[in-house]
Biotite code that builds the C-alpha atoms (Angstrom):
import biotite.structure as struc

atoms = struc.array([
    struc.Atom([0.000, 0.000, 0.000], chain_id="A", res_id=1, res_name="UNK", atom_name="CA", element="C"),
    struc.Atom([1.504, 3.342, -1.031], chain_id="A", res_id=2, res_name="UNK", atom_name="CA", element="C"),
    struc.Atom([1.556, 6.091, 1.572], chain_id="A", res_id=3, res_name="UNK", atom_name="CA", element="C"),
    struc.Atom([-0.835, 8.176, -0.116], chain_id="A", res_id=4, res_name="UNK", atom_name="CA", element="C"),
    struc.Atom([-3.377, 5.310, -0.095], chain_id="A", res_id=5, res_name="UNK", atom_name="CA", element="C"),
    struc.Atom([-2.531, 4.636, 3.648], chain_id="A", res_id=6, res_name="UNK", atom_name="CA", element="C"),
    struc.Atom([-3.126, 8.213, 4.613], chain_id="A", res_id=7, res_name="UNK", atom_name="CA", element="C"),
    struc.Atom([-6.555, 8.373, 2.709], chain_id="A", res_id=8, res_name="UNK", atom_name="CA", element="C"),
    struc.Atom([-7.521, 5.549, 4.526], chain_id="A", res_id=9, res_name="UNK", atom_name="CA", element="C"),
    struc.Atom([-6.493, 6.986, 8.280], chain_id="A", res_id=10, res_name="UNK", atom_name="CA", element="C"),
    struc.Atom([-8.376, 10.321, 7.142], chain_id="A", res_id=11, res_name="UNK", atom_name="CA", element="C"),
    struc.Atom([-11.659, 8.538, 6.250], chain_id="A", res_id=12, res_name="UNK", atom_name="CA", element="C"),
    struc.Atom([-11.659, 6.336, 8.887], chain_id="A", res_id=13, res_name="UNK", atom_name="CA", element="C"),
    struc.Atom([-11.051, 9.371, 11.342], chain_id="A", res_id=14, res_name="UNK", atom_name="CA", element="C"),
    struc.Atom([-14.190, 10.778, 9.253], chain_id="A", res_id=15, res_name="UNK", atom_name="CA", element="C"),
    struc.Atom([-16.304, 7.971, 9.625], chain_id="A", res_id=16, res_name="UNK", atom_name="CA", element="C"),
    struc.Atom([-15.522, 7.534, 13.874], chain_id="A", res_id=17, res_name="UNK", atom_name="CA", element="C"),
    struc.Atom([-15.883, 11.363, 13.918], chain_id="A", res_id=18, res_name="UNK", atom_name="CA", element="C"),
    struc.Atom([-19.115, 11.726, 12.156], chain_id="A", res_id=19, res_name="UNK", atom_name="CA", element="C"),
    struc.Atom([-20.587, 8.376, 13.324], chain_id="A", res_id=20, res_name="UNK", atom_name="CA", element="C"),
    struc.Atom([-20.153, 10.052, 17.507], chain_id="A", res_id=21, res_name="UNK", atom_name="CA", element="C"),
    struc.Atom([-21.823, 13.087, 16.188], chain_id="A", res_id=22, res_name="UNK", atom_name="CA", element="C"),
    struc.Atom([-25.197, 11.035, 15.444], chain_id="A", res_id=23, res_name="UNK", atom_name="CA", element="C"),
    struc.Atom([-25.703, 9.179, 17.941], chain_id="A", res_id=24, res_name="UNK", atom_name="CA", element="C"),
    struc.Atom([-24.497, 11.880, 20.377], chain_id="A", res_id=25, res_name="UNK", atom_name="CA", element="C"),
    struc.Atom([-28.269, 13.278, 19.888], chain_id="A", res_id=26, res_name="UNK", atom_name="CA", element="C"),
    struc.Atom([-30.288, 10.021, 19.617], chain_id="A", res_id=27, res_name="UNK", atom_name="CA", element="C"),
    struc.Atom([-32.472, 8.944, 22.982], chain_id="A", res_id=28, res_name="UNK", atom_name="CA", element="C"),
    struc.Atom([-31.874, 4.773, 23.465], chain_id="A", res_id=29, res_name="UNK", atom_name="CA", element="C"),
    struc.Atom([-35.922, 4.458, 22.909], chain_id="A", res_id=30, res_name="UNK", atom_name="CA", element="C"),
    struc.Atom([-35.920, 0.971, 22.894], chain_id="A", res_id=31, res_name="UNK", atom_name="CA", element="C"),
    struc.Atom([-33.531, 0.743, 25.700], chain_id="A", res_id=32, res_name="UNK", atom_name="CA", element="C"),
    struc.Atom([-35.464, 2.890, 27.789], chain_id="A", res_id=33, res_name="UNK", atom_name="CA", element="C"),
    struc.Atom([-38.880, 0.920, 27.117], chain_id="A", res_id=34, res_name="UNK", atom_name="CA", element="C"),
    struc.Atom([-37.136, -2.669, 28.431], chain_id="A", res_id=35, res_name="UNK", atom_name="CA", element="C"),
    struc.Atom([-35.981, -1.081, 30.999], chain_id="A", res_id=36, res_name="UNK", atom_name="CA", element="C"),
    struc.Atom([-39.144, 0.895, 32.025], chain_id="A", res_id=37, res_name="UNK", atom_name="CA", element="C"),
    struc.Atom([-40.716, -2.505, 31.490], chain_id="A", res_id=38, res_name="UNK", atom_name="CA", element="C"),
    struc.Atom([-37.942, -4.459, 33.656], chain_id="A", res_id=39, res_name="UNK", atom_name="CA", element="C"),
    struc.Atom([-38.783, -1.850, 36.374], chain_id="A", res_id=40, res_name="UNK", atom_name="CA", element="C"),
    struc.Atom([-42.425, -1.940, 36.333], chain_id="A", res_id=41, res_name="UNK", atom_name="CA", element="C"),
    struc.Atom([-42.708, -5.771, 36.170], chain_id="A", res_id=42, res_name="UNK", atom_name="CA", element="C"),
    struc.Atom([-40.555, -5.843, 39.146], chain_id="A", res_id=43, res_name="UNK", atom_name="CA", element="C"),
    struc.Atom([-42.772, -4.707, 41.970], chain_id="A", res_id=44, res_name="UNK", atom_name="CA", element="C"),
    struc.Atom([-45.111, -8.420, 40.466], chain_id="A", res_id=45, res_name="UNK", atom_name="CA", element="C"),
    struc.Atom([-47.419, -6.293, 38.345], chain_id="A", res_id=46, res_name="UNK", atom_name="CA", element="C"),
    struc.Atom([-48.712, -7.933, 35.679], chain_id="A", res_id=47, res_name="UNK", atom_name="CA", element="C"),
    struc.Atom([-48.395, -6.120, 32.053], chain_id="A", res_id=48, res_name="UNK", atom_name="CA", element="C"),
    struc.Atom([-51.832, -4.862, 31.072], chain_id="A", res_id=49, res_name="UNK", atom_name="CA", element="C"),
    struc.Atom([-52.819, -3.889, 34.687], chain_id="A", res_id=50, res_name="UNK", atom_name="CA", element="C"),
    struc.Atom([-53.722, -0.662, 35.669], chain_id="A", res_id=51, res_name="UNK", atom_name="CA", element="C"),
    struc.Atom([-51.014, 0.149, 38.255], chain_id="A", res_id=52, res_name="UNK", atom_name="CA", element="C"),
    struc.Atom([-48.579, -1.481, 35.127], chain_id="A", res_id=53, res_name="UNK", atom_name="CA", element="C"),
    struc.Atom([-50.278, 1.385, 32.990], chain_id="A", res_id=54, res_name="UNK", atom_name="CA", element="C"),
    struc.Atom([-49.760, 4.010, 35.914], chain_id="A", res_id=55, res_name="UNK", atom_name="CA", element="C"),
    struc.Atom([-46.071, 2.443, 36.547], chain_id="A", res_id=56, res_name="UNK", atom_name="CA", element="C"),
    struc.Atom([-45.352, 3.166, 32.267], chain_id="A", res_id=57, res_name="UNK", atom_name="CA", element="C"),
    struc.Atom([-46.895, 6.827, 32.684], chain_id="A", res_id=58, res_name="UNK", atom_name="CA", element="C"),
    struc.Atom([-45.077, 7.611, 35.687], chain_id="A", res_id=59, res_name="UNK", atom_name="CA", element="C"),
    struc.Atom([-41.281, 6.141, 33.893], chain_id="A", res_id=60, res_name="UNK", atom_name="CA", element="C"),
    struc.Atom([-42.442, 8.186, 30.686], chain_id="A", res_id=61, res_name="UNK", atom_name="CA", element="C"),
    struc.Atom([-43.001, 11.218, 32.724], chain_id="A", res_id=62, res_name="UNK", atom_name="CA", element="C"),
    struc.Atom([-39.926, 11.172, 34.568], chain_id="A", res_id=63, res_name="UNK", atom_name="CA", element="C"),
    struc.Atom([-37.953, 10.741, 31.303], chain_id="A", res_id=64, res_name="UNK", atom_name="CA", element="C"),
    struc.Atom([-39.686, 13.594, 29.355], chain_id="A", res_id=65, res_name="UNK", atom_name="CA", element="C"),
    struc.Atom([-38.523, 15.986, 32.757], chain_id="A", res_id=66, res_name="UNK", atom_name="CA", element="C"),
    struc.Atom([-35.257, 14.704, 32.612], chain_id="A", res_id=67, res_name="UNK", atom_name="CA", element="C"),
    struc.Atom([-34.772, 15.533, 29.294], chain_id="A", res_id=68, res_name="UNK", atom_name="CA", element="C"),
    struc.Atom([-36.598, 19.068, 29.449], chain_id="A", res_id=69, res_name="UNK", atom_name="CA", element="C"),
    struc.Atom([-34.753, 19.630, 32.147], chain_id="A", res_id=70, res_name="UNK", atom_name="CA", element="C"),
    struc.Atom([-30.979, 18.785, 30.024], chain_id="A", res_id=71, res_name="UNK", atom_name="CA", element="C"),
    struc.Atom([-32.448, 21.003, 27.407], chain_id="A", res_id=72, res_name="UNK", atom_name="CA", element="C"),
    struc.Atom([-32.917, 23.973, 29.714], chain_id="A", res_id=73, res_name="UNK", atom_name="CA", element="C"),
    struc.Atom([-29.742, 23.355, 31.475], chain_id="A", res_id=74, res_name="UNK", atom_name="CA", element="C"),
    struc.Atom([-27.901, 23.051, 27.974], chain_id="A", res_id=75, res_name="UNK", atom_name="CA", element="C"),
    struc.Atom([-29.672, 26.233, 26.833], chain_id="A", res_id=76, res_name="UNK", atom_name="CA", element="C"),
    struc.Atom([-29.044, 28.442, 29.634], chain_id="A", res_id=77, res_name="UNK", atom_name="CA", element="C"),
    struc.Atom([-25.828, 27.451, 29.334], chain_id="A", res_id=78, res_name="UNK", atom_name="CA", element="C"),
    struc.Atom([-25.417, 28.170, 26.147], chain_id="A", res_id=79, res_name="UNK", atom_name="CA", element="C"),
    struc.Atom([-27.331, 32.012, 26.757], chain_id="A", res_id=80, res_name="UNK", atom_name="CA", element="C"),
    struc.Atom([-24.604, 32.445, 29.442], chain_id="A", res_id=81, res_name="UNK", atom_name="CA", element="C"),
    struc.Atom([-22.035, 32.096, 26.789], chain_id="A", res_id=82, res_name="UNK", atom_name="CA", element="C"),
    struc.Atom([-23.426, 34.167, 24.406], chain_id="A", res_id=83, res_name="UNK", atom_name="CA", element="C"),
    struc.Atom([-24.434, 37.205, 26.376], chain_id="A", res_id=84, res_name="UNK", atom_name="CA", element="C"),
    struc.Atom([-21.334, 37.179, 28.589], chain_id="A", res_id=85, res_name="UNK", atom_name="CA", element="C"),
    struc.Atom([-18.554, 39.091, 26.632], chain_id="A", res_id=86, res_name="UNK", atom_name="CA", element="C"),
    struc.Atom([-14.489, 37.952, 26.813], chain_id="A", res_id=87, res_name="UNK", atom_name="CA", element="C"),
    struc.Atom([-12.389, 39.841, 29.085], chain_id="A", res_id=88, res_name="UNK", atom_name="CA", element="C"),
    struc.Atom([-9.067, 38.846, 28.548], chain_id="A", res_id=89, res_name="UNK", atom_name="CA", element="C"),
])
């Protein structure tokens, strides 16, 4: 393999890890989350289908959608705070 070749390869394949991070840097584990929520809930010996399974699912989604509004807001302000506050050297 001639140099040139083997430095095309290292570049792409730096690419391809770098760029592969980025997307699922973003992505929530949805399926991940739902065996686990399911996991939890079944643990307490409540049967799927029932209503405190139902109320267990709700509860698990709720929690979730804070936590997530909550990293949002925290990643926003944070972001505000670096906008608006100038550089002093």
């Amino acid at each position: 393999m001639r140099s040139g070749a083997k430095k095309r390869y290292i570049a792409l394949t730096l690419a391809a890890l770098a760029l592969s991070a980025c997307a699922s840097r973003n992505e929530t584990p949805v399926a991940a989350a739902s065996e686990d929520d399911d996991a939890f809930c079944r643990a307490g010996g409540v049967a799927a289908g029932s209503s405190e399974y139902v109320a267990c699912r709700k509860n698990r989604d709720v929690q979730r959608s804070n936590e997530l509004s909550r990293a949002a807001r925290t990643q926003r302000n944070l972001s505000e705070t670096m906008i608006n506050t100038p550089y002093k050297p």
